[in-house]
SEROTI-432533 format. One record per residue (C-alpha): z, y, x. Coordinates in steps of 0.02 Angstrom, whole numbers, plus 32768, in hexadecimal, padded with zeros to 4 digits. Each point is the difference from the previous one (the first is absolute). Last residue first. Layout:
! residues N
ZYX ...
This chain:
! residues 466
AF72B68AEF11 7F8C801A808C 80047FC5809F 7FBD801F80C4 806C7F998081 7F707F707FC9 7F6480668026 7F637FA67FD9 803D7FD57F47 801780BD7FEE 7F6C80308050 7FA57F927F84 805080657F6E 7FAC809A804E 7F5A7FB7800E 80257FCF7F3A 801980BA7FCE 7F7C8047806D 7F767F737FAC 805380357F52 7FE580C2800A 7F4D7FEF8048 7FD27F897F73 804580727F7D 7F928096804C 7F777F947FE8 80387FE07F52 801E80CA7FC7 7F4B802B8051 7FB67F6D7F85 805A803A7F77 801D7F617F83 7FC77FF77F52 80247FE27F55 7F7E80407F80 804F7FA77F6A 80B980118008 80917F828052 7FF2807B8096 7FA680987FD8 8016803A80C5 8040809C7FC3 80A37FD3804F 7FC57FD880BF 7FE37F5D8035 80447F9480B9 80B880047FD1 80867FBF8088 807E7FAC7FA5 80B87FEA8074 80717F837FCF 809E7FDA8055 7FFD7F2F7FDB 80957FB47F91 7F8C7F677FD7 8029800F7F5C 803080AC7FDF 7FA38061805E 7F6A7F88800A 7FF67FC07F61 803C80AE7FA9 7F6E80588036 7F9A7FB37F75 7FA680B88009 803A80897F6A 7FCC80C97FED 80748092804A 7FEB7FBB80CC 80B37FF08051 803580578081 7F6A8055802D 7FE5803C80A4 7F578071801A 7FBB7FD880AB 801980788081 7F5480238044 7FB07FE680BB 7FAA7F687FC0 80237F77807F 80BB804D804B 8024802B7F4E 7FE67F4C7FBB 806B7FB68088 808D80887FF7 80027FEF7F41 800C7F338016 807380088075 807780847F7E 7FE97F747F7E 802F7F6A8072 809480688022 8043802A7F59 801380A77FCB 7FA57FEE7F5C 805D7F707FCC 7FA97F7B7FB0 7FE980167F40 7FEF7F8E7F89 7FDC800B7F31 7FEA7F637F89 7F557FC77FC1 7FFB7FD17F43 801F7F817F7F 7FF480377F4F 809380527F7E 80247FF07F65 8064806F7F91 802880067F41 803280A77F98 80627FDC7F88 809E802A8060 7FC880AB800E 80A580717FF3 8018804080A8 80757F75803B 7F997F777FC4 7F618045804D 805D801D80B2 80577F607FEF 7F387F987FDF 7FBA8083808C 806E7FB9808A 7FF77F5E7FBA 7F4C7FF38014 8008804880B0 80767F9B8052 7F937FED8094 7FD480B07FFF 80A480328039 7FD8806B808E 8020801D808F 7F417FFD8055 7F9B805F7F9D 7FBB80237F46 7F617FEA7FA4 803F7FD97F47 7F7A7FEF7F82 7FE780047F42 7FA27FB17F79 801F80517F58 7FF07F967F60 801180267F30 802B7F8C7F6B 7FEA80267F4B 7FAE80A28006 801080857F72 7F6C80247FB4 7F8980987FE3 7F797FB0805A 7FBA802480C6 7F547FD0803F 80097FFB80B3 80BE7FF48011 80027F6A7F89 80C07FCF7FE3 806E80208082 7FE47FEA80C9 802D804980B6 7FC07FDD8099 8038801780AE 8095806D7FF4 8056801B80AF 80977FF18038 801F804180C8 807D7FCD8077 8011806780B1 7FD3800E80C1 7F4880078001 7FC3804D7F68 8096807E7FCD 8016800F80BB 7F4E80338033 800980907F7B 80A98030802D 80997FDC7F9E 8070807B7FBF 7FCC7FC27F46 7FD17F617FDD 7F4D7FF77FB6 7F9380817FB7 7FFB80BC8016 7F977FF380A5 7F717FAC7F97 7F8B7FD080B1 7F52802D7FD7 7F8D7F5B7FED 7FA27FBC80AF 7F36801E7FE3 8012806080AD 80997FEE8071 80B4802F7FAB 80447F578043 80CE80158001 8039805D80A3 80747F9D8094 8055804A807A 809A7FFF7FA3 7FF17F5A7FB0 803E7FC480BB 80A180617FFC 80377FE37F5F 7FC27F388008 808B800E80A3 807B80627F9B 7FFD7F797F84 7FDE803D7F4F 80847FF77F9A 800A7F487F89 7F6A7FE67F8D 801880307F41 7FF57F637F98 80B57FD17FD3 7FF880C47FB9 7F837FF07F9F 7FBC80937FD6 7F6B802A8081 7FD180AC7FFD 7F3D80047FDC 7FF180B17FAB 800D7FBF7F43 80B27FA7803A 7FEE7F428025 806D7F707FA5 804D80547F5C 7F4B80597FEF 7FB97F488005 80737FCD7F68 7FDE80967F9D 7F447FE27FFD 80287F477FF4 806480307F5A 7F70806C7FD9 7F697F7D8006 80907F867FB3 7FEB805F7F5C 80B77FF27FB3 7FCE7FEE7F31 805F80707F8B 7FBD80C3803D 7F487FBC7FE0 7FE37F707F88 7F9380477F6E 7FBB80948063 7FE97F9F80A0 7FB57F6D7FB4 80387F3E8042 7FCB7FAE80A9 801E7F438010 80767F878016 809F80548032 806780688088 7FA77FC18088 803F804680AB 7FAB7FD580A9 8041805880A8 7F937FAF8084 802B801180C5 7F8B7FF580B8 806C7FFC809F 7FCF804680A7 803080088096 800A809A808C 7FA77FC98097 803D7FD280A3 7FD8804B80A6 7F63805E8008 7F9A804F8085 7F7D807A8003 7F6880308066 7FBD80B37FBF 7F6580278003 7FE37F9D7F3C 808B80597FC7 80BD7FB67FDA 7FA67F4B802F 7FD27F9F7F78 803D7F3D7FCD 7FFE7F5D8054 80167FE980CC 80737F8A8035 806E7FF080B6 80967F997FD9 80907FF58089 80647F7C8073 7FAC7F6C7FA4 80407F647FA3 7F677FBE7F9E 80137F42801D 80BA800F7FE5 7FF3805C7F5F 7F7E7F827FCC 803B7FCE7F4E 805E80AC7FEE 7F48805A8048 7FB07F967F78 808B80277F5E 7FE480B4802A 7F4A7FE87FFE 7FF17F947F63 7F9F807B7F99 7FCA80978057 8004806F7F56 7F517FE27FDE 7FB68083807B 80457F9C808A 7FD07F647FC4 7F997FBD8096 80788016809C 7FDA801480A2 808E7FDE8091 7FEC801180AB 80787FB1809D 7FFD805C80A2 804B7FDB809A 8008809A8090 7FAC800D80A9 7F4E80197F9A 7FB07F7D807F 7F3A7FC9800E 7FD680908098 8070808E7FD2 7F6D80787FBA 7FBC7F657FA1 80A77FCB7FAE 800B80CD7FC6 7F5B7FF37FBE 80147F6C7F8C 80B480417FC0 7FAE80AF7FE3 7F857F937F98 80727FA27F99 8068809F7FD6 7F5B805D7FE5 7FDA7F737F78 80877FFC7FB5 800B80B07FCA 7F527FE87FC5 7FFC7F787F8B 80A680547FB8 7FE4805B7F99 7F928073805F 7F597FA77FFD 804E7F877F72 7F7080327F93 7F79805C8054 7FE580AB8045 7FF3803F80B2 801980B67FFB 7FD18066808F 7F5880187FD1 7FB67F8B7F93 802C7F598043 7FEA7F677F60 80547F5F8015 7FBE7F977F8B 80907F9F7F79 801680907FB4 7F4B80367FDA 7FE880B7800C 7F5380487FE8 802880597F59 80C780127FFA 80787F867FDE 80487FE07F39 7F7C7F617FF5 805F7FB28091 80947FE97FC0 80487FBB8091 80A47FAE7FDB 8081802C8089 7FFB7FAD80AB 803B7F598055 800A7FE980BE 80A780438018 8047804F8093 80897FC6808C 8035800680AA 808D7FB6805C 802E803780B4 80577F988082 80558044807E 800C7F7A80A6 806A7F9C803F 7FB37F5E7FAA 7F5D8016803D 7F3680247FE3 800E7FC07F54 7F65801D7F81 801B7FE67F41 7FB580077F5C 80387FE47F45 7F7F800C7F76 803D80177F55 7FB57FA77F6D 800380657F53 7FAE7F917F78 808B7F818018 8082807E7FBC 80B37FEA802A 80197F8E80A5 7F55804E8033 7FB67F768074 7FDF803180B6 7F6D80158056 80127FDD80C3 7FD480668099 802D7FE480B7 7FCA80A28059 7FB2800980A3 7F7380837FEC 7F507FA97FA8 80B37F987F91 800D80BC7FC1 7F34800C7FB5 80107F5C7FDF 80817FE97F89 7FD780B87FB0 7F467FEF7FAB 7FF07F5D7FE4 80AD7FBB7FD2 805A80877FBF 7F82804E7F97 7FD27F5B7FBA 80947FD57FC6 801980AA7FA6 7F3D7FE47FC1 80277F597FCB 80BA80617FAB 7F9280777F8F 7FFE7FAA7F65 8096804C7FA9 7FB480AA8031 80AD80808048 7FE27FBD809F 7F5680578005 7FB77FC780BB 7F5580107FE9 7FB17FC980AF 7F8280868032 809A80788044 80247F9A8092 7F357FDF803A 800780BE7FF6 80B78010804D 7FA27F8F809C 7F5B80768013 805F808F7FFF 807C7FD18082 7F727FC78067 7F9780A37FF0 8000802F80AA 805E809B7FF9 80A07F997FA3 800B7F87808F 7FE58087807C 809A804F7FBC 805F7F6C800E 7FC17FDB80B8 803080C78031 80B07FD07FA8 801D7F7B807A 7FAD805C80A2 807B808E7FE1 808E7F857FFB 7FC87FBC80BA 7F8D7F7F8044 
């Protein structure tokens, strides 16, 4: 059997209904990490519906404590075929976002997969039920077109707390940095650029959530008997904020401004156009930091955004003077910068601009990676994906949103690569989520050509990749 026959088994395994039938049985178990008393069905998830559907195909599988959160189990599989040869790790995360299911549409249930169409909805369908369940299948079809071997070692890791902040996952692949060592990552999370288009990703840009509070005094006091002697905090954050980020998007802070673009990102952004498909917002080309591109501004640059902003009753306003006011703020940025030292970044730049008042905390967040665009397990997996679907995929360097990249990038120092089986108006995280049927066959085709090709490495030993 050849690579041909490979991806003709993964196609038949979508045709036939089985890879319906198994993200069905998938997206039937409510996974909402973010429910205090979700972890049984976390367990669960693991343990009946993903133990034996990879032990059915060699793997070794065991579910791991959370060293963190012990509602969040992870599951850690393996299957060896030999010591000299690559070894891939793969990775997704059981766990979705909470359902909601009131807000979904008459005749959707999001725990039922429902096909109408093209569109296959139900929660988790693309995030991330679905991505991991073409990589598990592709996997499945691939070891049938070779006869029971891949020719490479693969060891998979699912998550439950993804869409809780991934507690403990960094701290897991630390604990079992030797048990996870691996020449690459292949994952799939996220959207392609468009849903025709296969896509990779490197990295991500990270992410750090921030609160500026100030409370002047107990209490809110009249505006005509107080105003022009008492310093409304609503205005001195007002003030604050403009110090920060101009009123077109320029970033201020200059310890948070991203080093120059690297000609490599340059060249890669270049081919790449921000999502103007239908139901996608108009692109504001005034906003942002100017000389940039559209693709660079969201790709290869730092961003602060306003959240939420409060002071007093905004839906029924008095004449009175607040006595404390909040904004909520957001720094996406990429790799370079600072964002470590973010709270004392912004606590100098206050100071120094005359808002000392003004106090800062900041949460936990995802940190940004990025492997390098012109590296050569990226350009072999181009080739590969090109050779099975006649397109070049789109090359991001880094996707504009947040993925716990960092435990692989930076912990288990692993090129990444993220292969993304959904498309943008997916309504991921909404009500009415769903997965496009055409989009995940097409997925499955992709990822059976992919691993072939990593097989031929294994088979091949004067044939490497770096």
């Amino acid at each position: 059997m050849n690579r041909a026959t490979a991806i003709d088994f993964a196609t038949e395994y979508f045709d036939s209904g089985r890879f319906r039938d198994d993200l069905a049985r998938r997206v039937a178990v409510p996974t909402q990490s973010q429910d205090p008393s979700s972890g049984p069905f976390q367990h669960a998830y693991l343990s009946e519906q993903i133990v034996p559907d990879v032990e059915r195909i060699g793997f070794t599988a065991r579910i791991v404590d959370n060293p963190v959160s012990p509602a969040h189990p992870f599951l850690v599989a393996h299957r060896h075929e030999g010591g000299d040869l690559p070894t891939v790790l793969t990775y997704g995360h059981a766990d979705v976002q909470l359902a909601h299911a009131e807000q979904w549409r008459d005749g959707l249930d999001p725990w039922w997969l429902t096909i109408e169409g093209d569109k296959w909805y139900g929660r988790g369908s693309a995030d991330n039920k679905g991505q991991h369940t073409v990589n598990l299948g592709a996997l499945e079809q691939v070891l049938r077109a070779r006869d029971g071997r891949l020719g490479f070692n693969v060891v998979f890791l699912l998550e439950t707390g993804e869409e809780n902040g991934s507690p403990g996952l960094v701290e897991l692949c630390e604990r079992l940095k030797d048990e996870l060592r691996a020449d690459l990552l292949f994952a799939s999370d996220g959207p392609r650029l468009a849903a025709d288009l296969p896509t990779l990703f490197l990295g991500t840009r990270g992410v750090t959530n921030f609160t500026l509070r100030y409370t002047a005094r107990e209490g809110s006091h009249h505006s005509g008997n107080w105003g022009g002697v008492l310093r409304n905090p609503a205005t001195t954050l007002t003030g604050a904020v403009a110090s920060m980020v101009t009123g077109d998007g320029r970033l201020l802070v200059e310890g948070l401004r991203p080093p120059p673009i690297p000609d490599s990102v340059r060249t890669a952004l270049a081919k790449i156009e921000v999502d103007t498909s239908p139901g996608s917002p108009a692109i504001d080309p005034d906003w942002g930091e100017p000389g940039l591109t559209p693709s660079e501004r969201l790709f290869g640059w730092n961003t602060m955004e306003i959240l939420a902003m409060t002071a007093g009753d905004p839906d029924g306003p008095v004449n009175a003077i607040p006595g404390t006011a909040r904004v909520h703020g957001q720094l996406r940025y990429v790799v370079g910068t600072d964002a470590r030292n973010l709270e004392s970044i912004l606590r100098e730049h206050l100071d120094t601009h005359g808002y000392p008042m003004v106090d800062v905390t900041v949460d936990l967040g995802m940190a940004a990676t990025r492997a390098d665009p012109e590296g050569e397990w990226i350009r072999w997996a181009q080739a590969s994906i090109l050779e099975t679907t006649g397109k070049e995929p789109g090359l991001l360097p880094n996707l504009g949103g947040s993925l716990p990249n960092e435990a692989f990038a930076d912990v288990l120092e692993l090129p990444t690569i993220w292969i993304p089986h959904s498309y943008a108006g997916c309504s991921q995280h909404a009500p009415n989520e769903h997965l496009l049927g055409s989009l995940a066959r097409d997925a499955l085709r992709v990822m059976a050509g992919l691993f072939w090709d990593l097989g031929d490495i294994g088979g091949d030993r004067k044939r490497t990749v770096s």
